[in-house]
N, C-alpha and C positions, 0 to 999 in steps of 0.2 A: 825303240823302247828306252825310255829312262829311266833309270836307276837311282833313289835319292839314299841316301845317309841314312841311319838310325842313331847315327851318334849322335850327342850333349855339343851346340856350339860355345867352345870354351870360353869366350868374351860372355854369351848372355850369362852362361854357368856365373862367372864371376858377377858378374852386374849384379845380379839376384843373390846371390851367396852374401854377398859383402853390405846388403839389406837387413841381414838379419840381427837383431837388439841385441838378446839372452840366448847365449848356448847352455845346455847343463850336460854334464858328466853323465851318464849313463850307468851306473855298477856291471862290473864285467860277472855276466853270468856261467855257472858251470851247467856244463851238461847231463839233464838229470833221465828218470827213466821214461818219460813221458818224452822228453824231444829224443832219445834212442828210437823208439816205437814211432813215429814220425819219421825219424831217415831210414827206419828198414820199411815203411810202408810205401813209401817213396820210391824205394830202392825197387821194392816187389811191381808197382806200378808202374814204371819205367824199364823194368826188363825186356828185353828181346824176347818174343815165344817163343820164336827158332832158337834162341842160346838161352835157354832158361838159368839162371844162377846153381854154382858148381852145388853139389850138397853140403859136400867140406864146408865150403865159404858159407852157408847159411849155420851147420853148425859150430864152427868160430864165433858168427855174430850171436848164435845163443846163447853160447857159454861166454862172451862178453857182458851180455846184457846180466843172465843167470849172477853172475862176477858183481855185476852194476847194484844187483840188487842189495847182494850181500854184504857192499862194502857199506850201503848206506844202513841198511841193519846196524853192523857192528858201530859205525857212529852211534847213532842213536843210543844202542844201549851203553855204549862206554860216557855219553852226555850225562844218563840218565846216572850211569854208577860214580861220575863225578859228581854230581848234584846230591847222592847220597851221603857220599865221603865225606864232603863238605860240611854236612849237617851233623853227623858222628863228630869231625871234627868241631865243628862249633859247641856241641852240648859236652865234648868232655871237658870245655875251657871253664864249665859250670861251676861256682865255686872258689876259679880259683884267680891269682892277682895275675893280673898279665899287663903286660909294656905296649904301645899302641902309637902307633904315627899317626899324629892329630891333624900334621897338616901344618906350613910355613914353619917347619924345625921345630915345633913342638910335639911334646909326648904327653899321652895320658897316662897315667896309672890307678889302678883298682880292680876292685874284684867286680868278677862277670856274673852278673846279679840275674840276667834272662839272657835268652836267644832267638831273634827275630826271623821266622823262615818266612813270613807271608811275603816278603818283597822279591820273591825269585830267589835270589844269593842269600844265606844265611847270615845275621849280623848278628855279634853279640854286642850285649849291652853294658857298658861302664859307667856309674855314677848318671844314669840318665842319659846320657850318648848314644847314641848307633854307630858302631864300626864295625868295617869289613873285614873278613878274616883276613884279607891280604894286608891289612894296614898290622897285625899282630907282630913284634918285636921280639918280645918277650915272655916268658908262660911261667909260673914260682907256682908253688904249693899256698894256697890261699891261706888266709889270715885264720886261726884257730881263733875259735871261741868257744869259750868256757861257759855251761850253766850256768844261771847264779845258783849260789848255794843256798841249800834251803834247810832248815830247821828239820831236825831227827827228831820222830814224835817219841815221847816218854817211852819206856816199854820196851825197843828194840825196831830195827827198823821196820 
């Protein structure tokens, strides 16, 4: 009886490896709830029926997963109550003159006349510009303006 290899012959590996044009990077992925549920279904799948998995050990991996869910919860809403902040922040700059990094050492200055939420991040607006809250420098009590004065009719006011 002969027995061959299952192994990769390391020259052809190379031979063909070293063929290839474009490699691209990959983004390293985390583990979300969806591939948990996949290695415990796996896990249930491949079990021994004569040793079936301890109970303990199944619920660890529930209150792992239980764990899994909740942590990606509290993301979310802490995303969602940044995104909020931001916008609070942005509308109370309403008004007023603020300092602003324009970019290549330059600064802007004037007053924040709108605030743009449609783009995702809220930007306020100076003299016609769109800036990022994070380019903001500086924040002053905006420029007072006066009424004009207007004529007291005869009589009283």
């Amino acid at each position: 009886m002969q027995v061959t290899s299952a192994t990769t012959n390391p020259v052809a590996f190379a031979a063909t490896s070293s063929t290839a044009t474009t490699t691209t990077a990959v983004p390293k992925k985390t583990l979300g709830v969806d591939d948990f549920m996949k290695l415990l279904a796996t896990q249930f799948q491949q079990q021994d029926p004569m040793k079936p998995m301890d109970d303990t050990a199944f619920i660890a991996q529930t209150a792992q997963f239980s764990s899994l869910q909740q942590t990606q919860t509290l993301v979310q809403q802490i995303t969602q109550l940044t995104s909020a902040q931001n916008l609070v922040t942005a509308n109370s700059y309403l008004g007023r003159q603020v300092t602003v990094d324009a970019g290549n050492g330059q600064t802007a200055i004037g007053n924040v006349t709108k605030v743009d939420a449609g783009s995702g991040a809220p930007q306020i607006i100076i003299n016609g510009q769109a800036y990022p809250l994070s380019a903001v420098l500086y924040v002053e009590p905006g420029a007072v303006s006066t009424p004009a004065s207007q004529p007291v009719p005869a009589g009283g006011a």
